[in-house]
C-alpha positions in Angstrom: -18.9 10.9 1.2 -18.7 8.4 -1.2 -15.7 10.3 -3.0 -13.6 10.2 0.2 -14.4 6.2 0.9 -13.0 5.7 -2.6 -10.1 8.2 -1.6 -9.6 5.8 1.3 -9.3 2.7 -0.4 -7.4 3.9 -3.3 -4.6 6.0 -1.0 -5.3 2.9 1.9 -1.4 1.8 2.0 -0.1 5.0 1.7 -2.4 6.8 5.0 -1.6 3.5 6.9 2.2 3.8 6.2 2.0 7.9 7.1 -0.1 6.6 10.0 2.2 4.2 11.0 5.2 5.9 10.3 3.9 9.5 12.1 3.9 6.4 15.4 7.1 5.4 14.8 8.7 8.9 14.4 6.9 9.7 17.6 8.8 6.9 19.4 11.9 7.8 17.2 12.3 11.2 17.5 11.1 10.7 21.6 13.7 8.0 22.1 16.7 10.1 20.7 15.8 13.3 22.5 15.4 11.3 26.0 19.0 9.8 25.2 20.7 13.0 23.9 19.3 14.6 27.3 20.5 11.9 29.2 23.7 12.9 27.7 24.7 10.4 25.4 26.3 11.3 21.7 23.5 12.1 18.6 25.1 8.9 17.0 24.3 6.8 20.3 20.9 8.2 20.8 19.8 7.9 17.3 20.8 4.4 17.2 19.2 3.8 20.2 16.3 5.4 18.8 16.4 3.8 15.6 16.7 0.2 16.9 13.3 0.1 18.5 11.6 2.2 16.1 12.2 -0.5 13.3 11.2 -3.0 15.2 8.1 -1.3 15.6 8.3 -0.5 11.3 8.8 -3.8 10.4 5.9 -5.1 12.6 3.6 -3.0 11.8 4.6 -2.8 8.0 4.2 -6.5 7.6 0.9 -6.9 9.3 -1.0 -3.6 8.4 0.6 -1.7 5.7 1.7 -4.4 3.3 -0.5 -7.4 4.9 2.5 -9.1 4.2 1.3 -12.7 4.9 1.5 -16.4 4.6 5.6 -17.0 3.8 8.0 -19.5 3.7 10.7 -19.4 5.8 12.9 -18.9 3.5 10.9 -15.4 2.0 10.3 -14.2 5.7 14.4 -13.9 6.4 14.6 -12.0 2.5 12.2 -10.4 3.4 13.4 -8.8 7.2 17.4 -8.8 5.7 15.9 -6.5 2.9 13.8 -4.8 5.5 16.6 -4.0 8.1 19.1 -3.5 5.0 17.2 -0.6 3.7 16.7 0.7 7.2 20.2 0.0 8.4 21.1 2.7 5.0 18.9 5.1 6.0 19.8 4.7 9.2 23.6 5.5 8.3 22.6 8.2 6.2 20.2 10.1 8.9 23.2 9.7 11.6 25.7 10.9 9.1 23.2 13.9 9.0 22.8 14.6 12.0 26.6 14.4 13.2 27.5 16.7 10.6 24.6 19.5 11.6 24.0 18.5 15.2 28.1 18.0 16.3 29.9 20.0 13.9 27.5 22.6 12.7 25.9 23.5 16.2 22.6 22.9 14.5 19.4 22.5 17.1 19.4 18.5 17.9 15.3 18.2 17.7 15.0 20.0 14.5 17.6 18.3 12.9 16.1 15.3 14.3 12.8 16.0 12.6 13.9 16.8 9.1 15.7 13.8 9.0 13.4 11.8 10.4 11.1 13.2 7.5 13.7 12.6 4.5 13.9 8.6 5.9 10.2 8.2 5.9 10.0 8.8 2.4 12.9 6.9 1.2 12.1 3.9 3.8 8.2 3.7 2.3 10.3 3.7 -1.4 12.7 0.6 -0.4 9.6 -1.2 1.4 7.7 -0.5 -1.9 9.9 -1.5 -4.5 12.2 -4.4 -2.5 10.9 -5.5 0.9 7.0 -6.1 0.4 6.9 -6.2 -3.2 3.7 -8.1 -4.6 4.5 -12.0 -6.0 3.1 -11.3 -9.3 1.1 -14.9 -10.8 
C-alpha cells in the first residue's frame, strides 16, 4: 500500500493529466461525432469539438494538473496564448489528419477520431510541460 501512495504522488501530474485528458477526449471525440452525424464536414466538427474541449483543457490544466496559480496579468495572457498556441497546432495537425484519412481515404470517422485524439494528448501534455505551465525556477 505504501508503494502505490508513493506511486501516486510521484506519477500525481501525470494520472491527473491522463485523467483529465481521458474527460476531455470524451467530450472531444463525443462533440465531433454528434456534429459529423449531424452532417457537417470532419474539419467543422472537429473544430467544433476542439473549441470546447480546450476550454475545458486549459481550465482544468491550470487548476488541477499544473496548480497553476497566483499570476500577474501579464503571465496569465503568456500563459493562455502559449496554451491555445500549442493547441491551436495540434489542433491543425489532427484536422489535417483526419481530412486526409476521413475525406480522402474513406477511413472510419470515429476511429480516425480516436487515434488522433490519442497522438494530440501526448504532444499537448509535452507543450504544457515544457512552455505553458513550466515551473518559475528561484
Amino acid at each position: 500500500m505504501k508503494n502505490l501512495k508513493t506511486l501516486l504522488t510521484q506519477y500525481k501530474e501525470q494520472i491527473l493529466y491522463l485523467l483529465f485528458g481521458g474527460v476531455t477526449s470524451v467530450i472531444g471525440v463525443g462533440v465531433y461525432e454528434l456534429f459529423y452525424r449531424l452532417g457537417f464536414a470532419s474539419w467543422f466538427a472537429n473544430t467544433v469539438s476542439t473549441v470546447l474541449a480546450v476550454t475545458v483543457a486549459y481550465v482544468t490544466n491550470k487548476l488541477f494538473v499544473f496548480e497553476s496559480k497566483g499570476l500577474s496579468r501579464r503571465e496569465l495572457w503568456r500563459e493562455i496564448v502559449t496554451f491555445y498556441g500549442g493547441r491551436l497546432f495540434t489542433y491543425l495537425l489532427e484536422t489535417g489528419l483526419l481530412m486526409y484519412f476521413v475525406d480522402y481515404k474513406k477511413f472510419s470517422s470515429i476511429i480516425c477520431k480516436v487515434c488522433t485524439t490519442v497522438l494530440v494528448i501526448i504532444l499537448n501534455y509535452v507543450i504544457s510541460k515544457l512552455f505553458v505551465f513550466k515551473k518559475k525556477q528561484p
